[in-house]
C-alpha positions as CSV (number, residue, x, y, z in Angstrom):
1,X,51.3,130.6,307.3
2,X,50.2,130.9,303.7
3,X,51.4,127.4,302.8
4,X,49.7,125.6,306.0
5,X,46.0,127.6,304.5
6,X,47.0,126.2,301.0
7,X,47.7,122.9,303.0
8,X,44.3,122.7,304.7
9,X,42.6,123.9,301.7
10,X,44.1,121.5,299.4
11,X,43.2,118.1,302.1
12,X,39.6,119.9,302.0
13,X,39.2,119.8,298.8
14,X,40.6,116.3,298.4
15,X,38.8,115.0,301.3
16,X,35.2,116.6,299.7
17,X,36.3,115.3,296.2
18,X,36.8,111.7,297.8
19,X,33.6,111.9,299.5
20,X,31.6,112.8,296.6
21,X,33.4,109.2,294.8
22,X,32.2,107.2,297.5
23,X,28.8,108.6,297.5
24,X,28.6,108.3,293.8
25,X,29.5,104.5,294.3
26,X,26.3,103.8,296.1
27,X,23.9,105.6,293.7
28,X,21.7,104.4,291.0
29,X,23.8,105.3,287.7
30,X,21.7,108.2,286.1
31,X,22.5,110.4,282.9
32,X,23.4,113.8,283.3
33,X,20.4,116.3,283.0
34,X,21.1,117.7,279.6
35,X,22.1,121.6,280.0
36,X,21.0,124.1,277.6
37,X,23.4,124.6,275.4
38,X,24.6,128.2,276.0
39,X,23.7,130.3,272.5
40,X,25.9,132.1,270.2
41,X,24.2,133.2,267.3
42,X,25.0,136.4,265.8
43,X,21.7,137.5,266.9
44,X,23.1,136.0,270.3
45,X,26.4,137.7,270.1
46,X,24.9,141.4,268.9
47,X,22.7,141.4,271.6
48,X,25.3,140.5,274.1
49,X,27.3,143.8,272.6
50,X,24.9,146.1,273.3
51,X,25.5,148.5,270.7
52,X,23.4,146.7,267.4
53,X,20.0,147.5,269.0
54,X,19.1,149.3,265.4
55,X,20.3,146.4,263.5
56,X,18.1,143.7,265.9
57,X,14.9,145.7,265.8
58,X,15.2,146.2,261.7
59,X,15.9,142.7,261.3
60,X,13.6,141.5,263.7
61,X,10.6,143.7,261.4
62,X,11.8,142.8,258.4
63,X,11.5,139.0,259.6
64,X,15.5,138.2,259.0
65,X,16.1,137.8,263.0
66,X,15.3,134.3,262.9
67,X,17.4,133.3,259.7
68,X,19.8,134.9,261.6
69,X,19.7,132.4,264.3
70,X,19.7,129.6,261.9
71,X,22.9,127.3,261.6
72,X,24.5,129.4,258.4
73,X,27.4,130.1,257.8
74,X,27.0,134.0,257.6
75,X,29.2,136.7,257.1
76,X,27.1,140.0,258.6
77,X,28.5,143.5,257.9
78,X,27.0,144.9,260.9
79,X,26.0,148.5,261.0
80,X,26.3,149.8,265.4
81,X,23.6,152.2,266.5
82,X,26.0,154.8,265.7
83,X,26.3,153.7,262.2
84,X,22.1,154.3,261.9
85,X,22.1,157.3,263.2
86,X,24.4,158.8,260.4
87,X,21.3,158.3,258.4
88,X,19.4,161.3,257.2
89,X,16.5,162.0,260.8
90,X,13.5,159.6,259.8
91,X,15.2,157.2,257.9
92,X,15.3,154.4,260.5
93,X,11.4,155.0,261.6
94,X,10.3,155.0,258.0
95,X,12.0,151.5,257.2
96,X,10.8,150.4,260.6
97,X,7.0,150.7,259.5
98,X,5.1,147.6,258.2
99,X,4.8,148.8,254.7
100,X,8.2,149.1,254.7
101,X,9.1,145.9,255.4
102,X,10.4,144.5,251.7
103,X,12.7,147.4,251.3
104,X,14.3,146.8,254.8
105,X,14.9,143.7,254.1
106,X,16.8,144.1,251.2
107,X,18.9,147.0,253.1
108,X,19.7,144.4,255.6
109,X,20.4,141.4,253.4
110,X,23.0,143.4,251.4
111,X,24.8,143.6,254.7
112,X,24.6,139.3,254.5
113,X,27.3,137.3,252.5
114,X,26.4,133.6,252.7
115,X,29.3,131.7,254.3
116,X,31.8,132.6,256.9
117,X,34.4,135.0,255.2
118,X,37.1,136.0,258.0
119,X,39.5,138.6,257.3
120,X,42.4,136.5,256.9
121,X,40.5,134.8,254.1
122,X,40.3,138.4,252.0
123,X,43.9,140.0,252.8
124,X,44.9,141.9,250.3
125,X,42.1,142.1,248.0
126,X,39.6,143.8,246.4
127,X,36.7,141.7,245.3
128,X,32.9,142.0,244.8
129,X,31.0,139.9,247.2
130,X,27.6,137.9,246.2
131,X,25.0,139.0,248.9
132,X,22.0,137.7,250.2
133,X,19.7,140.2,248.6
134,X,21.4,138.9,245.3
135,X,23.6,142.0,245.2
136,X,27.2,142.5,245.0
137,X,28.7,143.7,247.9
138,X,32.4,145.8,246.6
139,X,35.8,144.8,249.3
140,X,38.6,146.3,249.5
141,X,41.0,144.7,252.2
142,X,44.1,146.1,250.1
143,X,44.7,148.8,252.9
144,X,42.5,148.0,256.2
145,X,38.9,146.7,255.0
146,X,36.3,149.2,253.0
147,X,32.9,147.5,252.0
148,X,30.6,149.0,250.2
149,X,31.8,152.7,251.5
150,X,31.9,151.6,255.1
151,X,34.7,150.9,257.2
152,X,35.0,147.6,259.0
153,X,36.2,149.2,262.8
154,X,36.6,145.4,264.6
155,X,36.8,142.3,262.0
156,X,36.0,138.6,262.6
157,X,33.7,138.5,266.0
158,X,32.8,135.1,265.6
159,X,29.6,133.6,266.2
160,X,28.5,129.6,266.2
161,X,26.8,130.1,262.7
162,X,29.4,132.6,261.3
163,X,31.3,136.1,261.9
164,X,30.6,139.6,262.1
165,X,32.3,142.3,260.5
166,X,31.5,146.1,262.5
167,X,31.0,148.6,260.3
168,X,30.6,152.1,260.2
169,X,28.1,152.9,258.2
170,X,24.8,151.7,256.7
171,X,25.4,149.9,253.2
172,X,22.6,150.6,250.9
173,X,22.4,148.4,248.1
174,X,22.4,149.2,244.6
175,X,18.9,150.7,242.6
């Protein structure tokens, strides 16, 4: 019984696919409406994840959300929601506000390495990283990955114009 239903199925299918042909045959050759192309930024890919909410509203008010869509490469150490909230209560709201907005930024951009760094690529080192808020960003991938203090919990979540690193903590940049 099951092969006779994968018999009719499979004429069906042939029979609709050689109907389509024939059909085609008689139409006026037309290009293909152009599809959007599906997006994959890291903004794209945080926001699919759900849990970098923090992260998009800081770097949408300090103005970074769009050079985060931009082609790249970056390598984003990216702080979860859980991650901001180890912050001492008021922190997040006070860099949120408007005359804020320089400070956050640099908070944010020493979480940016220019490039696309995947973990493969920093194995077994310890390094200090150029960021860019013109920082240096300390690695240690010797045993699991420590940047700046935090832990990276899930490496190399790639995105079309670079990777992001999760990390468990907020890196604050030097004074």
């Amino acid at each position: 019984m099951f092969r006779t239903v994968t018999h009719i199925a499979a004429a069906a299918l042939v029979s609709a696919a050689v109907g389509a042909c024939s059909t085609m045959s008689t139409m006026s050759p037309r290009p293909a409406p152009a599809q959007p192309m599906a997006s994959n930024t890291i903004v794209d890919v945080a926001a699919k994840a759900g849990t970098f909410k923090t992260l998009l509203a800081a770097a949408q008010a300090a103005g970074l959300a769009e050079t985060l869509k931009s082609p790249g490469p970056f390598t984003v150490f990216a702080p979860t929601d859980d991650a901001f909230a180890k912050l001492p209560k008021g922190t997040v709201e006070t860099l949120l506000k408007p005359e804020n907005k320089e400070q956050l930024a640099r908070i944010l951009k020493h979480h940016v390495v220019p490039g696309k760094v995947m973990s493969k690529d920093i194995a077994g080192k310890r390094l200090a990283a150029d960021t860019a808020a013109g920082t240096k960003l300390a690695i240690d991938a010797r045993r699991g990955v420590r940047v700046g203090g935090a832990h990276v919990t899930t490496a190399d979540v790639e995105a079309s114009n670079g990777v992001i690193h999760v990390v468990d903590r907020v890196i604050l940049p030097p004074r």
